[in-house]
Wavefront OBJ file of the C-alpha trace (Angstrom):
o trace
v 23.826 -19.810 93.665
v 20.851 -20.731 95.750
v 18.173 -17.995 96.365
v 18.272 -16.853 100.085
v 14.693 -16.820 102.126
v 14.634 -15.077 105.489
v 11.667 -16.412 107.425
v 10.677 -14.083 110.396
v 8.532 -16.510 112.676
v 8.844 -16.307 116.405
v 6.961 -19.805 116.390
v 9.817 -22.628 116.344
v 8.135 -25.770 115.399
v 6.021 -23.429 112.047
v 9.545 -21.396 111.299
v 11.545 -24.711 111.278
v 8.938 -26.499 108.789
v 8.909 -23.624 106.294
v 12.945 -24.020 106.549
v 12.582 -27.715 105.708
v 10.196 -27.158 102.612
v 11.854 -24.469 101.182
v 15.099 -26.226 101.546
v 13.673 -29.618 99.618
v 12.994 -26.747 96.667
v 16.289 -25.385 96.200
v 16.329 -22.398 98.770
v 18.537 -21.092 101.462
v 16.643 -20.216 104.592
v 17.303 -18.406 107.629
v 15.178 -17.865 110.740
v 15.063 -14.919 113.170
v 12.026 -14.768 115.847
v 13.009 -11.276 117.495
v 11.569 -8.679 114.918
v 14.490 -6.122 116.470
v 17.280 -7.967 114.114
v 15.490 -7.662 111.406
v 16.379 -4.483 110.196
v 19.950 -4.708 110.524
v 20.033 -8.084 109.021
v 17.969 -7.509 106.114
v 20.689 -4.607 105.039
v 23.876 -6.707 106.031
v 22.821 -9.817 103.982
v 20.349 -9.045 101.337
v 18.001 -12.018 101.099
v 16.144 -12.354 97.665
v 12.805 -12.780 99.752
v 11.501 -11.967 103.758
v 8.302 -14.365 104.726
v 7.764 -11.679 107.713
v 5.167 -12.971 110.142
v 2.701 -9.801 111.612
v 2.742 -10.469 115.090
v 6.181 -10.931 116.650
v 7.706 -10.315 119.878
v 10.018 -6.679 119.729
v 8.960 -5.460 117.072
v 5.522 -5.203 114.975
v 5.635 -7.236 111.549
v 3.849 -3.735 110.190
v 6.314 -1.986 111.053
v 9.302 -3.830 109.923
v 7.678 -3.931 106.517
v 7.620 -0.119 106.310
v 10.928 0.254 107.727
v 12.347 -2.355 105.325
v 10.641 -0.353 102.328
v 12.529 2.988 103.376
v 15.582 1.205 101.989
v 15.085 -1.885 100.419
v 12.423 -3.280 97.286
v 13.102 -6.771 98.189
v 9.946 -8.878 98.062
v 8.486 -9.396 101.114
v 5.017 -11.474 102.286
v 3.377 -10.672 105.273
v 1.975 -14.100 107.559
v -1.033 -13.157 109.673
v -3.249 -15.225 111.696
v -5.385 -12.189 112.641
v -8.530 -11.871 110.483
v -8.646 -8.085 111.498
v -5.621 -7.757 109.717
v -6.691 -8.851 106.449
v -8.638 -5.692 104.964
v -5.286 -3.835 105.159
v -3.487 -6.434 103.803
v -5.368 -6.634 100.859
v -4.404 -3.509 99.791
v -0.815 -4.727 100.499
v -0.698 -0.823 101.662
v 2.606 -1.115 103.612
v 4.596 -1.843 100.458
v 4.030 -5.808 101.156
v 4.379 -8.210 97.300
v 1.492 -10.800 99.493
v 0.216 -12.114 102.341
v -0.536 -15.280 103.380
v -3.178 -16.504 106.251
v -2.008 -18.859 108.989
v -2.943 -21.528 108.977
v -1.727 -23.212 105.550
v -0.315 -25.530 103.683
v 3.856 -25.531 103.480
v 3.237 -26.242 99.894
v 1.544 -23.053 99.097
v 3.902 -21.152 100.785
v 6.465 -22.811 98.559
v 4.541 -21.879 95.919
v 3.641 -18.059 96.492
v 7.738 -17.949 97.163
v 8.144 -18.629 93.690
v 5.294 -16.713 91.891
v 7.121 -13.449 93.949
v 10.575 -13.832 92.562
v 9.106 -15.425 89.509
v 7.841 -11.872 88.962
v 9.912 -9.703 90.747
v 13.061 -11.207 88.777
v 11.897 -10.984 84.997
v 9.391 -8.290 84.607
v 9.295 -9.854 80.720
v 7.623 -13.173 80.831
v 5.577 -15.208 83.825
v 5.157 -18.724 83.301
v 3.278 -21.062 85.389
v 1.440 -24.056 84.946
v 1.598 -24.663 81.171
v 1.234 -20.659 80.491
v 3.855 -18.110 79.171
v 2.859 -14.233 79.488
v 5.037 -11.790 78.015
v 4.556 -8.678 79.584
v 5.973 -6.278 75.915
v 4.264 -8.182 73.322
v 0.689 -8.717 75.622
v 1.151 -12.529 73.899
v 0.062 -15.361 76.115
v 0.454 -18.670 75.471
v -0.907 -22.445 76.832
v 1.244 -25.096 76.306
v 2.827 -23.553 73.368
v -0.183 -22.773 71.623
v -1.627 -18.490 71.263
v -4.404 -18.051 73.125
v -5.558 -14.685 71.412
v -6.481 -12.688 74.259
v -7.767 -8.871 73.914
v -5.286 -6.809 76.346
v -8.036 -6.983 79.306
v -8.008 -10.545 78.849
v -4.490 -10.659 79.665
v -4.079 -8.508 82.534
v -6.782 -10.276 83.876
v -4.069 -13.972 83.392
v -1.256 -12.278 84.246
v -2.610 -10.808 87.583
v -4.283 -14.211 88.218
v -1.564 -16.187 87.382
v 1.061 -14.057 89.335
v -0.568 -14.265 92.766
v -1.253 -18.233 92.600
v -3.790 -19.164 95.555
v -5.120 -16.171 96.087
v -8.506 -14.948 96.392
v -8.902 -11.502 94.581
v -12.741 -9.753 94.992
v -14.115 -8.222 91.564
v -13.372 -4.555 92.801
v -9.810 -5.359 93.372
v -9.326 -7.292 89.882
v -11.217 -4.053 88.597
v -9.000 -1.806 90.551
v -5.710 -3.691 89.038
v -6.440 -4.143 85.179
v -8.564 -0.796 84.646
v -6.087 2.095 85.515
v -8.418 4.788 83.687
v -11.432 6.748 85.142
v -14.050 4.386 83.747
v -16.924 2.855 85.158
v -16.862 -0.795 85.363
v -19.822 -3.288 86.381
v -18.715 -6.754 88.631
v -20.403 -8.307 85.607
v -17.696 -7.309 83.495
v -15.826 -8.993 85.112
v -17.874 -12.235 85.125
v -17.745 -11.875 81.211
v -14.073 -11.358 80.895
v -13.454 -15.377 83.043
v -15.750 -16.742 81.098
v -14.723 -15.728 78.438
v -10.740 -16.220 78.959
v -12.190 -19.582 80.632
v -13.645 -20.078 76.662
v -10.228 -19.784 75.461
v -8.365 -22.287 77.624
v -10.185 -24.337 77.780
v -10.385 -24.352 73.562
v -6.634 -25.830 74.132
v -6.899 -27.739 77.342
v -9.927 -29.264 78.286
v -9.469 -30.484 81.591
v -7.987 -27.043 82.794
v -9.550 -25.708 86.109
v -6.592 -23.074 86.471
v -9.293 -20.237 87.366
v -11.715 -20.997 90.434
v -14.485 -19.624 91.250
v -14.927 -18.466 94.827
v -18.770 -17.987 95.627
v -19.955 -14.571 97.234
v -16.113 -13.390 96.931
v -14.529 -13.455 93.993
v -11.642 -15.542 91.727
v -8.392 -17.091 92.019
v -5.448 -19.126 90.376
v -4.648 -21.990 91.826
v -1.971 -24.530 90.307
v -2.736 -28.405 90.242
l 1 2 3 4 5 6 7 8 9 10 11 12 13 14 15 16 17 18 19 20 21 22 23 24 25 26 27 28 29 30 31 32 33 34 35 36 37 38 39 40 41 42 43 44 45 46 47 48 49 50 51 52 53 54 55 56 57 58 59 60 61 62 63 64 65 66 67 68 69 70 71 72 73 74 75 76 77 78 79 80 81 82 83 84 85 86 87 88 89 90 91 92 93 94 95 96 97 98 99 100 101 102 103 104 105 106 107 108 109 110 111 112 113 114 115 116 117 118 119 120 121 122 123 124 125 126 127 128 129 130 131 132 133 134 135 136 137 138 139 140 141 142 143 144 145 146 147 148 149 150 151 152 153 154 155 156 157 158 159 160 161 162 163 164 165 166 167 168 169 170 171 172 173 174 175 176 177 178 179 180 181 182 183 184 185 186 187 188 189 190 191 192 193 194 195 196 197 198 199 200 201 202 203 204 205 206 207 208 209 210 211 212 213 214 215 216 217 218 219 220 221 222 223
């Protein structure tokens, strides 16, 4: 059974392309553009994922993403066009999986869709581009072969690797993969790409999997 997307995009032409894309890759869509249905028809039809646009006529995006939460775990990623927006956002603190700025390519909305459920549906192994992580044995693989990462090493992947395109600072990747009261340099950081950089590239030469943003921070970002 195809996976159902509900796109909440009061812009026609933009909701209608996503549609399209999503539909070449093996997903249902649906489209509302008044964020007042949303609510109701999130509980009557359960779609697997909500692309939920921020600024919508009726109802605030926000909003709808809290109200959603009180009830519901199903993944949702907020679309903004509002730069002002994007400090909150980061912290995904209204119980948002992502967020994606407008404007962008269909493609990589295609492909944060699947890195959500990828993640969101087996909490055991993530696999993307050539990589399997499993999650209960901290065992990562490239192209079949172990890449012998320390535990840091792999929550550093797996976070990477699980929110494809996206540009993550060095206090957030701090904030994510150290979870006890330690302190941590940015240059810790640093050490940890290069050195997981080391190790894939050890197996795959012409792997550029991890980008370096300058002034900001890293990101994974499939071929």
């Amino acid at each position: 059974m195809k996976e159902t997307i509900l796109i909440v995009e009061d812009e026609p032409k933009i909701a209608s392309l996503l549609g399209d894309y999503l539909k070449v890759s093996g997903f249902k869509s649906f489209i509302i553009s008044d964020g007042t249905k949303v609510e109701s028809w999130v509980r009557e039809n359960k779609p697997n994922l909500i692309l939920l646009d921020i600024m919508l006529p009726g109802h605030d995006g926000m909003e709808i993403c809290k109200d959603i939460r009180i009830f519901s775990r199903v993944p949702i990623i907020m679309v903004t066009a509002k730069i002002e927006e994007i400090d909150r956002l980061l912290g995904l603190e209204i119980g948002a999986d992502d967020y994606i700025c407008k404007p962008f390519s269909p493609r990589e909305v295609v492909a944060r869709v699947k890195a959500v459920l990828r993640r969101t549906r087996d909490g055991q192994a993530v696999q993307a581009q050539g990589f399997v992580l499993n999650d209960h044995t901290y065992k990562a693989t490239l192209h079949g072969r172990d890449l012998d990462l320390t535990a840091v090493e792999f929550k550093l992947l797996k976070f990477l690797v699980e929110n494809p395109c996206r540009i993550f600072s060095r206090q957030q990747i701090m904030d994510k993969i150290y979870h006890e009261e330690r302190y941590v340099s940015d240059r810790t950081i640093d050490s940890h790409v290069k050195k997981l950089r080391r190790k894939i590239e050890a197996i795959d030469q012409e792997s550029t999997a991890i980008h370096s943003v300058y002034s900001v921070g890293y990101k994974f970002e499939p071929s």
